[in-house]
PDB file of N, CA, C and O in Angstrom:
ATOM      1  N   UNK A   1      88.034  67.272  82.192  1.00  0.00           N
ATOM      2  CA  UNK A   1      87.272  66.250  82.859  1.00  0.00           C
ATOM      3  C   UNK A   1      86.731  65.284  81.809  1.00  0.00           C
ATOM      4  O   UNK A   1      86.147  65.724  80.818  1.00  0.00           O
ATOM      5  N   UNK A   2      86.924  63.898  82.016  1.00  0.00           N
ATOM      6  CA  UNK A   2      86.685  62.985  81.431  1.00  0.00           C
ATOM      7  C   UNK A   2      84.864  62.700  81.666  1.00  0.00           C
ATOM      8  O   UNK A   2      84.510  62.447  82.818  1.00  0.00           O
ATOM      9  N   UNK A   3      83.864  62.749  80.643  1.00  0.00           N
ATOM     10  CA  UNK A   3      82.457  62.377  80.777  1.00  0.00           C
ATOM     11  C   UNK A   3      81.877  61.097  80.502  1.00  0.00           C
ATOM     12  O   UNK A   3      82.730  60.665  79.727  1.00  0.00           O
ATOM     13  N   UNK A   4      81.223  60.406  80.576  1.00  0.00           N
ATOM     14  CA  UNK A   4      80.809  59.444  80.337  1.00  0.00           C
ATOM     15  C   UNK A   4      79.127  59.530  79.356  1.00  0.00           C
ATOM     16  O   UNK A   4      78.650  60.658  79.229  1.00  0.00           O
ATOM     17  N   UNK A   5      78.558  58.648  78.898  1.00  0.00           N
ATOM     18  CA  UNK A   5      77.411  58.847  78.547  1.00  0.00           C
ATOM     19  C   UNK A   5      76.346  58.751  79.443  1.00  0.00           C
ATOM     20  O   UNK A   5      76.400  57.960  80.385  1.00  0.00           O
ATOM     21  N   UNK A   6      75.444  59.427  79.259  1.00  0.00           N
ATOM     22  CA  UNK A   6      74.047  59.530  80.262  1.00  0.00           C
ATOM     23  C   UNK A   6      73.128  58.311  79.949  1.00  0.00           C
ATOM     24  O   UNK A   6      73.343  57.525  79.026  1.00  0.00           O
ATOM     25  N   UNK A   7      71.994  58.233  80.885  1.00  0.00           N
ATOM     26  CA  UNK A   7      70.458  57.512  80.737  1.00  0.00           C
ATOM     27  C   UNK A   7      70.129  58.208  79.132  1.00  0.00           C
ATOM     28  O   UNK A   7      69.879  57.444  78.200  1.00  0.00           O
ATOM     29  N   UNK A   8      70.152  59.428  78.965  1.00  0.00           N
ATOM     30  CA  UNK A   8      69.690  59.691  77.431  1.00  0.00           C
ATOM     31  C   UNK A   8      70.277  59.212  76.345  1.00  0.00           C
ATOM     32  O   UNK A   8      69.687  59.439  75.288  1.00  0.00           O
ATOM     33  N   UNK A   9      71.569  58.435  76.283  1.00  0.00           N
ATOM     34  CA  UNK A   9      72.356  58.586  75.275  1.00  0.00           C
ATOM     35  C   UNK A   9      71.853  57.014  74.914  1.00  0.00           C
ATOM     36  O   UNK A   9      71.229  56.283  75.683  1.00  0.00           O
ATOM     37  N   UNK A  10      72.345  56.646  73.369  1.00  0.00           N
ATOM     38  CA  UNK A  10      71.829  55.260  72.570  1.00  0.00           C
ATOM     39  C   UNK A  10      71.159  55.079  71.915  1.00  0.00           C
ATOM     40  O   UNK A  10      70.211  55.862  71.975  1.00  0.00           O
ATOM     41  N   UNK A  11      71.079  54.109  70.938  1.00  0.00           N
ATOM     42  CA  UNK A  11      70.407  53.903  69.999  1.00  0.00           C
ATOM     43  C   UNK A  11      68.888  53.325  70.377  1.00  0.00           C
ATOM     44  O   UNK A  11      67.792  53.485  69.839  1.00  0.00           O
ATOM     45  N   UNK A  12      69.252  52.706  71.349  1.00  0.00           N
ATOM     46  CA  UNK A  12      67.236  52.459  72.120  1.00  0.00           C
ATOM     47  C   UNK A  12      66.595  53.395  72.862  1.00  0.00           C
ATOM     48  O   UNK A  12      65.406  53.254  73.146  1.00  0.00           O
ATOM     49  N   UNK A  13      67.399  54.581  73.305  1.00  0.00           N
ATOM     50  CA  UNK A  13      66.676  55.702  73.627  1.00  0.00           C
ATOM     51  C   UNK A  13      66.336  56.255  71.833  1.00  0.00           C
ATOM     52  O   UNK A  13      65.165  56.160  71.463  1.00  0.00           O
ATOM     53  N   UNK A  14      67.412  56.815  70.797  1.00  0.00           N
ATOM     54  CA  UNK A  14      67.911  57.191  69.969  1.00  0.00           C
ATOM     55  C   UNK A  14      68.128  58.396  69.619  1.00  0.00           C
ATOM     56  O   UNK A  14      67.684  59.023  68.658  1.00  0.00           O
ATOM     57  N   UNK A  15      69.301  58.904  70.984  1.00  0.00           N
ATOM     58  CA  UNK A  15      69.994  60.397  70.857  1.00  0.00           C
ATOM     59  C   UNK A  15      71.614  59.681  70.794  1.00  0.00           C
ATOM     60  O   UNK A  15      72.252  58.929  71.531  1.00  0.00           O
ATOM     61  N   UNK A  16      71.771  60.120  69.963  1.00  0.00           N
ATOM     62  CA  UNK A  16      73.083  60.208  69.752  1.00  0.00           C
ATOM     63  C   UNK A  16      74.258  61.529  69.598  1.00  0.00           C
ATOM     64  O   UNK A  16      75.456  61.607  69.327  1.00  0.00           O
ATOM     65  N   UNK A  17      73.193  62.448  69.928  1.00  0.00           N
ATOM     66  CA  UNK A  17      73.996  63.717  70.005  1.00  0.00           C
ATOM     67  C   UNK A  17      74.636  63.758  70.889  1.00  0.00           C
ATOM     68  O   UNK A  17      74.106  63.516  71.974  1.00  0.00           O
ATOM     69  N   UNK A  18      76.179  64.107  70.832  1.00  0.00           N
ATOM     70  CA  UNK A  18      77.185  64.338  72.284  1.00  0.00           C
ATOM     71  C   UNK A  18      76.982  65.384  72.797  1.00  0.00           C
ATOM     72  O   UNK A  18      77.727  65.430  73.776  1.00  0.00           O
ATOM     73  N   UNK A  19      76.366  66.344  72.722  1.00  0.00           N
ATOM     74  CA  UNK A  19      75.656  67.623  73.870  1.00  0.00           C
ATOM     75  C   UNK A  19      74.690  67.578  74.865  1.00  0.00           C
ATOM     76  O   UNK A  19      74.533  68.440  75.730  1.00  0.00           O
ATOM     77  N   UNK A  20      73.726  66.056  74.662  1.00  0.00           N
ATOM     78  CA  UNK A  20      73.064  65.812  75.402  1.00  0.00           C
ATOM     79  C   UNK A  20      73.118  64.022  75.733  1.00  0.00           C
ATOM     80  O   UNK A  20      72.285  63.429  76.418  1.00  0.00           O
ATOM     81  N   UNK A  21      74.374  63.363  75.022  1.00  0.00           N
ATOM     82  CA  UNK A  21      74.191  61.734  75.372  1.00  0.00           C
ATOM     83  C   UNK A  21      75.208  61.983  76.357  1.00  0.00           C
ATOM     84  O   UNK A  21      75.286  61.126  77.238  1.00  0.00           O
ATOM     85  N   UNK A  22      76.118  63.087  76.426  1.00  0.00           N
ATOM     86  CA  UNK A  22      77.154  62.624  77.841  1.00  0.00           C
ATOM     87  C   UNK A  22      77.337  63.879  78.926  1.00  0.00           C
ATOM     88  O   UNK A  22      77.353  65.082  78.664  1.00  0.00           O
ATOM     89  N   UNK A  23      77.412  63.511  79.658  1.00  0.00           N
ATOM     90  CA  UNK A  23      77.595  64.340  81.479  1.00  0.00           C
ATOM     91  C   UNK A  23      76.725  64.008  81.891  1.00  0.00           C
ATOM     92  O   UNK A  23      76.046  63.014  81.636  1.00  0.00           O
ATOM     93  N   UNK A  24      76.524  65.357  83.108  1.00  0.00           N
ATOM     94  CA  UNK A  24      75.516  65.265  84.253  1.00  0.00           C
ATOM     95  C   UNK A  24      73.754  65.878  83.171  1.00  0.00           C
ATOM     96  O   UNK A  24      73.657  66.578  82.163  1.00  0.00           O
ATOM     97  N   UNK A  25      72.817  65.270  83.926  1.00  0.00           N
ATOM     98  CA  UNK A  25      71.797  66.080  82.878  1.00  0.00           C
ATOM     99  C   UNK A  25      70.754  66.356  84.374  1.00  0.00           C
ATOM    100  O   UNK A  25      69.807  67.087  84.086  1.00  0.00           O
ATOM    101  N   UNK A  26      70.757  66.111  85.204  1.00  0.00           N
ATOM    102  CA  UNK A  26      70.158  66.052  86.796  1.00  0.00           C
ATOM    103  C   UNK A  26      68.994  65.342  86.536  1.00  0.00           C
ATOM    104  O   UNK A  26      68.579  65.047  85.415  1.00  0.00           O
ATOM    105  N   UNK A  27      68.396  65.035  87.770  1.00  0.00           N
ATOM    106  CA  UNK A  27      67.457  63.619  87.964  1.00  0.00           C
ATOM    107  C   UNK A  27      66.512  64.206  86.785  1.00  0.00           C
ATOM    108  O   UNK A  27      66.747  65.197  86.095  1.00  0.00           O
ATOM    109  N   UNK A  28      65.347  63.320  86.724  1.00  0.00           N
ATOM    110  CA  UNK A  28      64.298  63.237  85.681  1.00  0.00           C
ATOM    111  C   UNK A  28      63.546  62.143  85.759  1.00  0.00           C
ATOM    112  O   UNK A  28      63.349  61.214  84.976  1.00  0.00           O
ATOM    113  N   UNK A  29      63.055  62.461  87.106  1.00  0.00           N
ATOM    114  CA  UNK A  29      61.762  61.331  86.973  1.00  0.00           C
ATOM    115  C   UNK A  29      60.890  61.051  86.349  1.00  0.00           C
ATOM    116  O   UNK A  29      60.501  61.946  85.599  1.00  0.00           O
ATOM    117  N   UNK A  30      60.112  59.698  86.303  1.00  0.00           N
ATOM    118  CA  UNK A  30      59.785  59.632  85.006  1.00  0.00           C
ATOM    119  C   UNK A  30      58.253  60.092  85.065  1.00  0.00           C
ATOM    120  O   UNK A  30      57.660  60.447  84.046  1.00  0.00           O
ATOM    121  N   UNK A  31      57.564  60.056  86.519  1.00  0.00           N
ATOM    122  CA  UNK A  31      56.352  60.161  86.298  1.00  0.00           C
ATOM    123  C   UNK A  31      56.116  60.748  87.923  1.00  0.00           C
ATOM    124  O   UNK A  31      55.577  61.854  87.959  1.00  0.00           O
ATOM    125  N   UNK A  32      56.382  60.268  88.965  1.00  0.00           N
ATOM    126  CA  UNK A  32      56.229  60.793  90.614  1.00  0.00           C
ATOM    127  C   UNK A  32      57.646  60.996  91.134  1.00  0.00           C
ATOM    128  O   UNK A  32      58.705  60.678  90.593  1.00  0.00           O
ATOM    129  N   UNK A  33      57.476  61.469  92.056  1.00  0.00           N
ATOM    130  CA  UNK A  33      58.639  61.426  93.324  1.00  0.00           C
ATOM    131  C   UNK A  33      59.774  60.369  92.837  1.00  0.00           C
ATOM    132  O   UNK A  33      59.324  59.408  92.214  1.00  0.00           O
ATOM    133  N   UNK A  34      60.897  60.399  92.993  1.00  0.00           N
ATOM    134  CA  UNK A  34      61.391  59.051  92.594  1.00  0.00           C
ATOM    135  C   UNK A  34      62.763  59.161  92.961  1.00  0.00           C
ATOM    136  O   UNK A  34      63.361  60.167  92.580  1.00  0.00           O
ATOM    137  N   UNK A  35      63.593  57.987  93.885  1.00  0.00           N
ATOM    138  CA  UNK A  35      64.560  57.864  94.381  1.00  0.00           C
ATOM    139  C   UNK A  35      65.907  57.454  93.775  1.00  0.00           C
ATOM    140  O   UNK A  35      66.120  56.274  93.495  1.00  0.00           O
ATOM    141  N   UNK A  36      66.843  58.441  93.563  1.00  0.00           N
ATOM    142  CA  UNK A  36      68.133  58.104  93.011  1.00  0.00           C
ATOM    143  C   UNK A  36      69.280  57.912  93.907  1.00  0.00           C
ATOM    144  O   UNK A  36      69.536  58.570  94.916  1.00  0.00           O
ATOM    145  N   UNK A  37      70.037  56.782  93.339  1.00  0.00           N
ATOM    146  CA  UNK A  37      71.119  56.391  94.305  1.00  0.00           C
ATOM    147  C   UNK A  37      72.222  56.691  93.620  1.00  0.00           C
ATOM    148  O   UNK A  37      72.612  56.363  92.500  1.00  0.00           O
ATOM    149  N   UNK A  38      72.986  57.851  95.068  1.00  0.00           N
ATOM    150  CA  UNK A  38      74.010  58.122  94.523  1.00  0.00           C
ATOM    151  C   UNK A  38      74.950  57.491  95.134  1.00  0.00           C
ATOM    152  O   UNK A  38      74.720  57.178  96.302  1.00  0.00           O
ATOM    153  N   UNK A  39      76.691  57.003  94.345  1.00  0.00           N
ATOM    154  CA  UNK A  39      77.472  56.447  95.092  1.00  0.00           C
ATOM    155  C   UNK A  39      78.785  56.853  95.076  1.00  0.00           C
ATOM    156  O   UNK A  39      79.391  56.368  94.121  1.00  0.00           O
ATOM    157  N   UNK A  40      79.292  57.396  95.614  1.00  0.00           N
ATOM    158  CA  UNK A  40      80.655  57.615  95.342  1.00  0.00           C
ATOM    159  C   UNK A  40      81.870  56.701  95.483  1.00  0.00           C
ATOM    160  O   UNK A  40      81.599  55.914  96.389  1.00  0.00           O
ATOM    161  N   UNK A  41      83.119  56.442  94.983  1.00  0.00           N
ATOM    162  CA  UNK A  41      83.711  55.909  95.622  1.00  0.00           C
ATOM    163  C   UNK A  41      85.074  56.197  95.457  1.00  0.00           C
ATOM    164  O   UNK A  41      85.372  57.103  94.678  1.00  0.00           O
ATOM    165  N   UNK A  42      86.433  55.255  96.379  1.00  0.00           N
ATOM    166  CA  UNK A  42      87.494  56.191  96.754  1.00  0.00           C
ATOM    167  C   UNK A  42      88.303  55.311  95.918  1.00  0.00           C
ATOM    168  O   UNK A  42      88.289  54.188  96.422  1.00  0.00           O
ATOM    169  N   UNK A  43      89.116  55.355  94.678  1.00  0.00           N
ATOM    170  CA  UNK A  43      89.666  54.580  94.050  1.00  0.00           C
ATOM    171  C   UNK A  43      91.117  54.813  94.140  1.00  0.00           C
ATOM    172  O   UNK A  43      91.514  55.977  94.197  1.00  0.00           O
ATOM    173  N   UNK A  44      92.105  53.655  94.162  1.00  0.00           N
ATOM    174  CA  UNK A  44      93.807  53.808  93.976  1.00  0.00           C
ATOM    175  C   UNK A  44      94.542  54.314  92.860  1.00  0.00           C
ATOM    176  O   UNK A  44      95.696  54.742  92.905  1.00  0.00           O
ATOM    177  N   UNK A  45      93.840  54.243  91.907  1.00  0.00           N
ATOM    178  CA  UNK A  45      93.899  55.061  90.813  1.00  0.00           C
ATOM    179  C   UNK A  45      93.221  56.249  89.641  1.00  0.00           C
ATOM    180  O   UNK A  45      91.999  56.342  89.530  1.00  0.00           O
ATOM    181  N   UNK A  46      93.890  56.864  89.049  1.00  0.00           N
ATOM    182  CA  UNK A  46      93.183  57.190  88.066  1.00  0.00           C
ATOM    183  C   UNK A  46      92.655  56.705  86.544  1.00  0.00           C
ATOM    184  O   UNK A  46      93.375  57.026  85.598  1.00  0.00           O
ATOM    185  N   UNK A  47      91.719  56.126  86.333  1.00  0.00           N
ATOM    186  CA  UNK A  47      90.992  55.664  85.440  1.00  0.00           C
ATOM    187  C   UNK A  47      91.248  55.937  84.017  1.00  0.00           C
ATOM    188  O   UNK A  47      90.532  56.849  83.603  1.00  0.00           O
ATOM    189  N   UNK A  48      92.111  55.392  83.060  1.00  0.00           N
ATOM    190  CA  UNK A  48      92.209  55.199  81.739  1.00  0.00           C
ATOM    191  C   UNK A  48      90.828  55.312  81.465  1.00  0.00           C
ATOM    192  O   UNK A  48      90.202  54.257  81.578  1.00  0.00           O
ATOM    193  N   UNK A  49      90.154  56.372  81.116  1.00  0.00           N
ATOM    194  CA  UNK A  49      89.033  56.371  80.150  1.00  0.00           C
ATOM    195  C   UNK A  49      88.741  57.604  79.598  1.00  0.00           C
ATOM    196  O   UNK A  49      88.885  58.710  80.120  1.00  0.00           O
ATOM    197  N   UNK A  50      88.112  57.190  77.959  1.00  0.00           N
ATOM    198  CA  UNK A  50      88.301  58.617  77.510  1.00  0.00           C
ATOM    199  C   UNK A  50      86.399  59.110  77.418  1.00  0.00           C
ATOM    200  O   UNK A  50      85.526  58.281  77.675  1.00  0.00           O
ATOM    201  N   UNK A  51      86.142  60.283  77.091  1.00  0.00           N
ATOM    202  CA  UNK A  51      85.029  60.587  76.490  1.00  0.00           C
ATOM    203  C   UNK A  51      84.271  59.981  75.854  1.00  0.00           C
ATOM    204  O   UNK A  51      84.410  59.584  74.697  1.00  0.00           O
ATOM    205  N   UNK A  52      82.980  59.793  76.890  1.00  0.00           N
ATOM    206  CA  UNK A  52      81.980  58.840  75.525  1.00  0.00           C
ATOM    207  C   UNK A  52      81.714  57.572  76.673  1.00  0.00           C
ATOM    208  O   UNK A  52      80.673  56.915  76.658  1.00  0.00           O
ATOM    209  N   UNK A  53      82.547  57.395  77.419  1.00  0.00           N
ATOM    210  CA  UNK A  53      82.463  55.500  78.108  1.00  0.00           C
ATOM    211  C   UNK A  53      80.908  55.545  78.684  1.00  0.00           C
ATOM    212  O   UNK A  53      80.229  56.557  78.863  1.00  0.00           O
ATOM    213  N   UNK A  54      80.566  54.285  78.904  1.00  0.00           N
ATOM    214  CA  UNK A  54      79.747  53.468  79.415  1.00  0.00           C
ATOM    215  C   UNK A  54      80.042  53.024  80.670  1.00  0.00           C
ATOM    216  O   UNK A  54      81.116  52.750  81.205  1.00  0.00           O
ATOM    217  N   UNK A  55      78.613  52.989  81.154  1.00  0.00           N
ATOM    218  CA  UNK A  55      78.503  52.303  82.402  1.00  0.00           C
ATOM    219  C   UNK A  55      79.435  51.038  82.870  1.00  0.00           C
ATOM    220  O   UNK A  55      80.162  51.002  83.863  1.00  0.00           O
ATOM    221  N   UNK A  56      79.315  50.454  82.317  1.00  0.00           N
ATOM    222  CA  UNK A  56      80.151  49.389  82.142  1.00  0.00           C
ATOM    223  C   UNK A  56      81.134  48.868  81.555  1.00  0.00           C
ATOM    224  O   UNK A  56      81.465  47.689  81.428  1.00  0.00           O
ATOM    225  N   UNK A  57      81.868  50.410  80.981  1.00  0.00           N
ATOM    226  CA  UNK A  57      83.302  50.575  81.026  1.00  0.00           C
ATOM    227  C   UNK A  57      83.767  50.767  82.583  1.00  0.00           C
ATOM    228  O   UNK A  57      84.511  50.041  83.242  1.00  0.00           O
ATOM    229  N   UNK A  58      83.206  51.774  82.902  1.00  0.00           N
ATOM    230  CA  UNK A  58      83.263  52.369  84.336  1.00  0.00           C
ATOM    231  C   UNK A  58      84.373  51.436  85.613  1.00  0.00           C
ATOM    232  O   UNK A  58      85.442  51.489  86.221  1.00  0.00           O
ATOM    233  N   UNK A  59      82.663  50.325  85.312  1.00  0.00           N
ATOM    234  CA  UNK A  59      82.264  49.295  86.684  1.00  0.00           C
ATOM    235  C   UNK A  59      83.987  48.109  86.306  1.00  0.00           C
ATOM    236  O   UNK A  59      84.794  47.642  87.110  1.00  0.00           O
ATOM    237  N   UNK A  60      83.938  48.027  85.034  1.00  0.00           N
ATOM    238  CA  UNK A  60      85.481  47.159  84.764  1.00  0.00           C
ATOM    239  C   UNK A  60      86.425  47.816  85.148  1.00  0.00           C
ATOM    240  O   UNK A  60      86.922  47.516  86.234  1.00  0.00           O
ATOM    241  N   UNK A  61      86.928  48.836  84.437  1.00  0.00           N
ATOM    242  CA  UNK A  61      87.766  49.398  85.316  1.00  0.00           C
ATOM    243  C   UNK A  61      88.424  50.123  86.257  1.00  0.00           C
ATOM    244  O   UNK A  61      89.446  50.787  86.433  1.00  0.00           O
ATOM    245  N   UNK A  62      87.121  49.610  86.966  1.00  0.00           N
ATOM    246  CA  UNK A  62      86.922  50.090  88.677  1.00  0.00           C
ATOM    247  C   UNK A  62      87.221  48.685  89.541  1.00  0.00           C
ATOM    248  O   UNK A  62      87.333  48.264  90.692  1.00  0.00           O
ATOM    249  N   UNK A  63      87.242  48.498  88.904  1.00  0.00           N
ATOM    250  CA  UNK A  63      87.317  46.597  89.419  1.00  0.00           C
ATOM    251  C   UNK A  63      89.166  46.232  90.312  1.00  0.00           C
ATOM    252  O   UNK A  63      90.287  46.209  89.803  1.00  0.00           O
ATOM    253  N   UNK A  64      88.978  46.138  90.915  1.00  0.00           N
ATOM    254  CA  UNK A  64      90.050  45.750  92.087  1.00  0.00           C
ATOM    255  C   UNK A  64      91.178  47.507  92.325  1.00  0.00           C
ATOM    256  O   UNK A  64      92.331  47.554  92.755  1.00  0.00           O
ATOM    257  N   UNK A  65      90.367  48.614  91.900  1.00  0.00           N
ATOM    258  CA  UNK A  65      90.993  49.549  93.014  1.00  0.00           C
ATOM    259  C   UNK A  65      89.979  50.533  93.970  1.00  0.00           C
ATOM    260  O   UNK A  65      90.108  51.488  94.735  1.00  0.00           O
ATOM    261  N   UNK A  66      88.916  49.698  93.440  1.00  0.00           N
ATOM    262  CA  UNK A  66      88.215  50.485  95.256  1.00  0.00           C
ATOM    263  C   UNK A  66      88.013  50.452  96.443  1.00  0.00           C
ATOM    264  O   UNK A  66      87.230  49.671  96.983  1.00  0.00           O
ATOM    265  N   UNK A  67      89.004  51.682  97.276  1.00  0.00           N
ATOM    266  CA  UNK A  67      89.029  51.241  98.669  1.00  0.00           C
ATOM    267  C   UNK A  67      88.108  51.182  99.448  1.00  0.00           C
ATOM    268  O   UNK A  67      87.965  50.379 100.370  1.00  0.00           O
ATOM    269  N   UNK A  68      87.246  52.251  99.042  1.00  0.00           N
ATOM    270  CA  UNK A  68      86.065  52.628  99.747  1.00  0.00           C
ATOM    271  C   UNK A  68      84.794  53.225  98.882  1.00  0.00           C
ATOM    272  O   UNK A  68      84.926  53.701  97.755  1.00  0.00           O
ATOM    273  N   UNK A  69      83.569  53.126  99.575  1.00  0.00           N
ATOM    274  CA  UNK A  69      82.398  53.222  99.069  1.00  0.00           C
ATOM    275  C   UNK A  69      81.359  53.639  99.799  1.00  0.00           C
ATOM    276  O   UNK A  69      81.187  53.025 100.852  1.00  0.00           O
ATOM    277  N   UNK A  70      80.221  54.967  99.412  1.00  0.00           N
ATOM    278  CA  UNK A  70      79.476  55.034 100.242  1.00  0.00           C
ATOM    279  C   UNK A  70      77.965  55.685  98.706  1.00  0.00           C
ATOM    280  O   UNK A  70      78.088  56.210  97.599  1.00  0.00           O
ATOM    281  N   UNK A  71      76.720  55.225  99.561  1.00  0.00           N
ATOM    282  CA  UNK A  71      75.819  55.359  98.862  1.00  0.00           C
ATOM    283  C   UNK A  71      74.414  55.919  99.444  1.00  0.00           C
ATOM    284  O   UNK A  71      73.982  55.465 100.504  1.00  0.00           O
ATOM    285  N   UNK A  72      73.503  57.217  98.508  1.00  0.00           N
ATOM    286  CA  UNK A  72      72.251  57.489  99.250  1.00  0.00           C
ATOM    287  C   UNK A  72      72.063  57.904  98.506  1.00  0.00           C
ATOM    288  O   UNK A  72      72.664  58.421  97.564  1.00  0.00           O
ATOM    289  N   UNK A  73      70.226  57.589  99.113  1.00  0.00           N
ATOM    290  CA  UNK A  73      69.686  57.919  98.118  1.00  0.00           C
ATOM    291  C   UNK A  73      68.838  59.566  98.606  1.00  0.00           C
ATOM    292  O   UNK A  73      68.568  60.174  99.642  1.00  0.00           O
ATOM    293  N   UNK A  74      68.667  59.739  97.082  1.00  0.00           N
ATOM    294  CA  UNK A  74      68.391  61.144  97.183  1.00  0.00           C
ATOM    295  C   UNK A  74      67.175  61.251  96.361  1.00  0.00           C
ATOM    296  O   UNK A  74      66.953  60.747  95.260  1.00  0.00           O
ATOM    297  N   UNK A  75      66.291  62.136  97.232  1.00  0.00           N
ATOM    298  CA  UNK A  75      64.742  62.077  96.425  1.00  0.00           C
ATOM    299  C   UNK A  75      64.552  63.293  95.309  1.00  0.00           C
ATOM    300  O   UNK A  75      65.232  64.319  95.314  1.00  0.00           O
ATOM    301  N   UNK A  76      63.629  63.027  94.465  1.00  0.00           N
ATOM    302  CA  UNK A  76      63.408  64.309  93.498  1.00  0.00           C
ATOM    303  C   UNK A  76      61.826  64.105  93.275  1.00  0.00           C
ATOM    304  O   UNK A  76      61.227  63.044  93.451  1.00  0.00           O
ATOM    305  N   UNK A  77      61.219  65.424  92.820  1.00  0.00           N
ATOM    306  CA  UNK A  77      60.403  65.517  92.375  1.00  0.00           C
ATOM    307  C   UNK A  77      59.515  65.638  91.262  1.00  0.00           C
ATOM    308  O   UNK A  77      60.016  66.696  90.880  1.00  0.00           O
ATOM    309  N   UNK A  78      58.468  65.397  90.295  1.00  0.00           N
ATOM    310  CA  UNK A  78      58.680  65.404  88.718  1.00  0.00           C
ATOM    311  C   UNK A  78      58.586  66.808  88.706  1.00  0.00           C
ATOM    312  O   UNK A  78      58.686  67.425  87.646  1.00  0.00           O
TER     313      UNK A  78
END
């Protein structure tokens, strides 16, 4: 499975460790209750990307094969 980097990972957070800058790390609010949106979506292909990408590797090359899309949000607690 191909991972991407997390909210923790970067030099303006400044973790750069790959055990904790990429996958899932589960919500982490920052201070109350706090609402995350999740989205899935149904793409025509499989995604050229390796370990390590960015958000906005992602969102580019996601760009003209998504058929479908659905999104909710999901609450957590601190």
């Amino acid at each position: 499975m191909v991972q991407g980097h997390n909210s923790t990972s970067g030099h303006l957070i400044g973790s750069t460790d790959p055990v904790t800058a990429t996958g899932y790390v589960g919500p982490q609010p920052p201070n109350a209750d706090h609402a995350y949106t999740l989205t899935v979506f149904a793409l025509d292909t499989v995604l050229d990307l390796k370990d390590g990408y960015w958000l906005s590797d992602l969102r580019h090359a996601m760009q003209g094969h998504i058929l479908a899309q659905v999104s909710c949000d999901l609450w957590s607690r601190q």
